[in-house]
C-alpha positions as CSV (number, residue, x, y, z in Angstrom):
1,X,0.3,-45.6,-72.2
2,X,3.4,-43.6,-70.2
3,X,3.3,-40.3,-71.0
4,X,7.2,-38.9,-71.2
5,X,6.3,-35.5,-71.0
6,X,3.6,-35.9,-68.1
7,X,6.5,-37.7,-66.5
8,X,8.8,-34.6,-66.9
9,X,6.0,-32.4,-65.9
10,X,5.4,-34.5,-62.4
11,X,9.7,-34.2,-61.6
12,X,10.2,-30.9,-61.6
13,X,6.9,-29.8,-59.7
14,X,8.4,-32.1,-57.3
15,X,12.0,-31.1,-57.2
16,X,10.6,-27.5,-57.1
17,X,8.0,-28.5,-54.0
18,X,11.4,-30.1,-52.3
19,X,13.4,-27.0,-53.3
20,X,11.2,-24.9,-51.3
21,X,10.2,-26.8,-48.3
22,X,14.2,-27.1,-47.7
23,X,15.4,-25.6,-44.1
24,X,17.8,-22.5,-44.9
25,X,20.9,-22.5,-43.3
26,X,21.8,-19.1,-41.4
27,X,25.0,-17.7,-41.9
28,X,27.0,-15.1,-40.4
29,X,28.6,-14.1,-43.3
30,X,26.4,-14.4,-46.4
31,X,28.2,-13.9,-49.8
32,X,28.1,-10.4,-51.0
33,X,25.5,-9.4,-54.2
34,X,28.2,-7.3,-55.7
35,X,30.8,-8.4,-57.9
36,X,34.4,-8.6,-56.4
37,X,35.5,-6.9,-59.0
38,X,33.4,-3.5,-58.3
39,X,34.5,-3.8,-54.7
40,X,38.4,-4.4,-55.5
41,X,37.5,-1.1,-58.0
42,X,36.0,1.3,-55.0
43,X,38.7,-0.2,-52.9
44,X,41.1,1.1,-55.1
45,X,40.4,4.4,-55.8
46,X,40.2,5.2,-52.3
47,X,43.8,3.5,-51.3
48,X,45.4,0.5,-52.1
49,X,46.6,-0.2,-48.5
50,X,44.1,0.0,-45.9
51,X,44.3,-0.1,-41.9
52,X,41.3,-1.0,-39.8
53,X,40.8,-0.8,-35.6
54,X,39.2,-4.4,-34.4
55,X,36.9,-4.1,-31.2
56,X,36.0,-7.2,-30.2
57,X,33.3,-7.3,-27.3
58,X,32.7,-10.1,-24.4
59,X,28.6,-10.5,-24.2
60,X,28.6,-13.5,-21.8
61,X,27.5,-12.4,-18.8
62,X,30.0,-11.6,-16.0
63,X,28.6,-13.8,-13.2
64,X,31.7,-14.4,-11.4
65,X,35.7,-14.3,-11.2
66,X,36.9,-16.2,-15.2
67,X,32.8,-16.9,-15.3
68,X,30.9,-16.9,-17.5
69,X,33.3,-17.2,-20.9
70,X,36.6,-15.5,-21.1
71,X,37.8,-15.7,-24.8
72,X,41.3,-16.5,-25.6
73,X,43.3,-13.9,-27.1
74,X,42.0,-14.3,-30.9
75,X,43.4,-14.7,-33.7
76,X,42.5,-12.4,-36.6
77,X,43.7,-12.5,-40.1
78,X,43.0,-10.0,-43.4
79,X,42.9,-12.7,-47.0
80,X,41.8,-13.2,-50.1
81,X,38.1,-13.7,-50.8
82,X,37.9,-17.3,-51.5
83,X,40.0,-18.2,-48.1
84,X,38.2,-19.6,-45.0
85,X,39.8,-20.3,-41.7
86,X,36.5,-22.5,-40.9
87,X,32.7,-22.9,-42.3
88,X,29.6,-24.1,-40.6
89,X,29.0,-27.8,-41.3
90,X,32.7,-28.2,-42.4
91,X,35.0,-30.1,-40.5
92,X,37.7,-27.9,-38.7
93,X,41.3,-28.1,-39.1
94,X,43.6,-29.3,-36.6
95,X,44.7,-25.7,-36.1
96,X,41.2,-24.6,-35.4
97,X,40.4,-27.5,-33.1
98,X,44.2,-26.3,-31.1
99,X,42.1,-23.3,-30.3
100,X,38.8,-24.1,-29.8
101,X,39.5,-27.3,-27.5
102,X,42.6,-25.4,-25.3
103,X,42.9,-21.9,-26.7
104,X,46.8,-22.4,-28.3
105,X,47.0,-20.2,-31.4
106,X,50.6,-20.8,-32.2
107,X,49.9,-23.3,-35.5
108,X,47.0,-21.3,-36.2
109,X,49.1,-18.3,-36.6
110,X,52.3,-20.2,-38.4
111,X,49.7,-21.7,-40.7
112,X,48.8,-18.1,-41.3
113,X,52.1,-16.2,-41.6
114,X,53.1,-18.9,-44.2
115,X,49.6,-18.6,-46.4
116,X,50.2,-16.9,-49.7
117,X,46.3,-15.8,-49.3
118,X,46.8,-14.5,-46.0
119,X,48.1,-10.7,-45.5
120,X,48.4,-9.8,-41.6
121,X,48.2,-11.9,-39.3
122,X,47.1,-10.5,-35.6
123,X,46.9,-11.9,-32.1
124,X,45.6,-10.9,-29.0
125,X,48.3,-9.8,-26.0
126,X,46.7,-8.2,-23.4
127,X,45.7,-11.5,-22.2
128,X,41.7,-13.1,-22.0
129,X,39.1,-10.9,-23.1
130,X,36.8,-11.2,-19.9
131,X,32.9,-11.3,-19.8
132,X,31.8,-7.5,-20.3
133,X,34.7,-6.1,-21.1
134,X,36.1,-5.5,-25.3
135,X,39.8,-4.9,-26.9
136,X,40.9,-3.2,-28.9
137,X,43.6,-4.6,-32.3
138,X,45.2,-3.0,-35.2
139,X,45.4,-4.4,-38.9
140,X,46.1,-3.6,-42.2
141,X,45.8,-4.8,-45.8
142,X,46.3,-4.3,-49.3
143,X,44.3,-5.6,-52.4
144,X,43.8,-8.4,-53.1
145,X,42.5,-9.3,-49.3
146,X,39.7,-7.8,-48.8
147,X,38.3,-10.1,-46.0
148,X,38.9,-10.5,-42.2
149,X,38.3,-14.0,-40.2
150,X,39.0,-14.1,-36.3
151,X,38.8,-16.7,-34.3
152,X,38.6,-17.4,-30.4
153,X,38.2,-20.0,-27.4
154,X,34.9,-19.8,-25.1
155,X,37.4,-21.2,-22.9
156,X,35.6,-22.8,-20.0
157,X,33.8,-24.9,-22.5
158,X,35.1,-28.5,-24.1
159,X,35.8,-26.9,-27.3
160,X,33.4,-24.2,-27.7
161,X,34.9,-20.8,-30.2
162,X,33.4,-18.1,-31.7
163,X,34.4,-15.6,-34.6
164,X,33.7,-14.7,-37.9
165,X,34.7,-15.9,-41.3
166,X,35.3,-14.0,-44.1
167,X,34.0,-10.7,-43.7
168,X,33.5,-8.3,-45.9
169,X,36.3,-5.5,-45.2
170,X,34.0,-1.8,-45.6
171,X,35.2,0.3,-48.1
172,X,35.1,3.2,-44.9
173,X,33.7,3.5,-41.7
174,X,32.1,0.9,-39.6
175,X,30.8,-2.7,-40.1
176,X,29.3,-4.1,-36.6
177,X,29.0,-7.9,-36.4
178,X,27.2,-9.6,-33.8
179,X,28.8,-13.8,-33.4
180,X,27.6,-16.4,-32.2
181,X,29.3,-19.7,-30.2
182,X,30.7,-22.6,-32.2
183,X,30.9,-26.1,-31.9
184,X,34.6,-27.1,-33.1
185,X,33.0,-30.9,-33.4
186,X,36.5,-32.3,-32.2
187,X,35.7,-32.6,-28.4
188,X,32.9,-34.8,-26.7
189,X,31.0,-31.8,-24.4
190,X,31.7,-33.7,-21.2
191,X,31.5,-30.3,-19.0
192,X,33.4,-32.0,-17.2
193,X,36.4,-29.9,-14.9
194,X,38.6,-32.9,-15.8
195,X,38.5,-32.0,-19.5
196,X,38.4,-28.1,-19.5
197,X,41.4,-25.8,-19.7
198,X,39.5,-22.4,-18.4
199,X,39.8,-20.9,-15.3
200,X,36.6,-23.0,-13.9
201,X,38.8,-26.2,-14.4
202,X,42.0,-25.7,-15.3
203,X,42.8,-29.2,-17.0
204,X,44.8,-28.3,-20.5
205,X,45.1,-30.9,-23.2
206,X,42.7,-33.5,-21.6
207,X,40.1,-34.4,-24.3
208,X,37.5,-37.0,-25.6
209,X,37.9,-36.8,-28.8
210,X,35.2,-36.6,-31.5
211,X,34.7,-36.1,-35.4
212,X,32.2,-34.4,-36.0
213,X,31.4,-30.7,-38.6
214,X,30.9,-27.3,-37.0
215,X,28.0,-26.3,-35.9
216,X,26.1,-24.0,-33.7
217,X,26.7,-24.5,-29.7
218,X,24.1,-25.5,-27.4
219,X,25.7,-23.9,-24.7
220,X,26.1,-25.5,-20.9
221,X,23.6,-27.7,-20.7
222,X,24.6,-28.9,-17.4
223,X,25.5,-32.7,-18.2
224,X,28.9,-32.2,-16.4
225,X,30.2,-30.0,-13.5
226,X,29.4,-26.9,-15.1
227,X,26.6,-25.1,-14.0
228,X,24.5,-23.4,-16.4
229,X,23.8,-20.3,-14.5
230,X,27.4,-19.7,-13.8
231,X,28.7,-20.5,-17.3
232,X,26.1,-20.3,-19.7
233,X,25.4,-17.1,-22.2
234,X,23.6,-16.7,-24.8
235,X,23.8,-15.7,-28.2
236,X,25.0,-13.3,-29.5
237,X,28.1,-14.1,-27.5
238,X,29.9,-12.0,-29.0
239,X,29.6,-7.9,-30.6
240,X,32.5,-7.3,-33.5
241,X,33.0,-4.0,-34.9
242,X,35.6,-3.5,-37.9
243,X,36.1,0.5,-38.7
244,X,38.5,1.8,-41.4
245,X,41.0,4.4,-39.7
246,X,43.5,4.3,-42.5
């Protein structure tokens, strides 16, 4: 005779043995454990309008002139908490794939300046940040955006980026972040020089398009013309630290 409660019983030891056999995802920027609210609070009674210095540090390895990964100038933003310039295993906008697949910021950055849940908006100037080498940026905010996102091209790669998303501003002194390389997921990885903007290739706007979500990089695998020891890195690629001067 069937049993409806047995039945019941037999599901959810099931679902719960599925629950926690599931692979984790890893994410850079896990959600906070503290209410918004309590950090808008603290953030308040310390100063409504904030002003933080952005190092951003190069760790691909410097084996040679543009080798192995000069980044783009980035592209770093201050928003609201529930805004996201990208997400692993999301698909990336066309704005984002501009820069990951041939390191041109301008929509990003009119996309930006024109976003009620964006604050100030912040690019790079003093050209490539090169392998080994960091630079230094400037920005402020205000409540209610209380989170930072940047965004740069690896740019002898197809359409290979790295950055953060969504960060936690600190209340004072320093948060360090250390990122890892991106797949935009809007660019076959050829390594081919024929489809590679960088200093290794120099071929802008030359692309085999794809349509796939973000995900993690695999790095040169030397498929193409690129040769791993010259252009490869590892992860972290890149060291961010985010200190409150203001």
């Amino acid at each position: 005779m069937f049993n409806i409660k047995s039945f019941i019983a037999i599901l959810l030891s099931l679902t719960l043995f599925l629950a926690c056999n599931e692979d984790q995802i890893v994410n850079n920027n896990p959600e906070p454990t503290e209410s918004n609210q309590e950090y808008n609070e603290q953030l308040a009674k310390r100063n409504t309008m904030a002003q933080f210095e952005i190092t951003l540090e190069n760790l691909s390895p410097a084996t040679g002139p543009g080798a192995s990964q000069p980044f783009s100038p980035p592209v770093i933003v201050t928003h609201t908490p529930r805004y996201h310039v990208f997400k692993l295993h999301k698909y990336a906008s066309d704005e984002l794939r501009q820069i990951a697949e041939d390191a041109v910021s301008g929509p990003m950055i009119e996309k930006l300046n024109n976003d009620l849940f964006a604050y100030d908006v912040v690019q790079g100037t003093n050209g490539p940040v090169f392998p080994g080498s960091m630079q230094k940026f400037t920005i402020k905010t205000k409540l209610p955006f209380v989170r930072l996102s940047l965004v740069t091209m690896l740019v002898n790669t197809n359409d290979a980026f790295t950055g953060i998303d969504a960060a936690r501003l600190p209340l004072w002194g320093t948060k360090t972040y250390y990122l890892k390389a991106y797949d935009a997921g809007t660019e076959e990885n050829t390594e081919l020089k024929a489809n590679i903007p960088g200093p290794c290739c120099g071929s802008p706007h030359v692309r085999v398009p794809t349509n796939e979500r973000i995900k993690y990089h695999p790095g040169i695998l030397g498929i193409g013309d690129l040769d791993p020891e010259t252009f490869g890195w590892d992860n972290p690629v890149a060291k961010l630290t985010i200190t409150r001067i203001k």
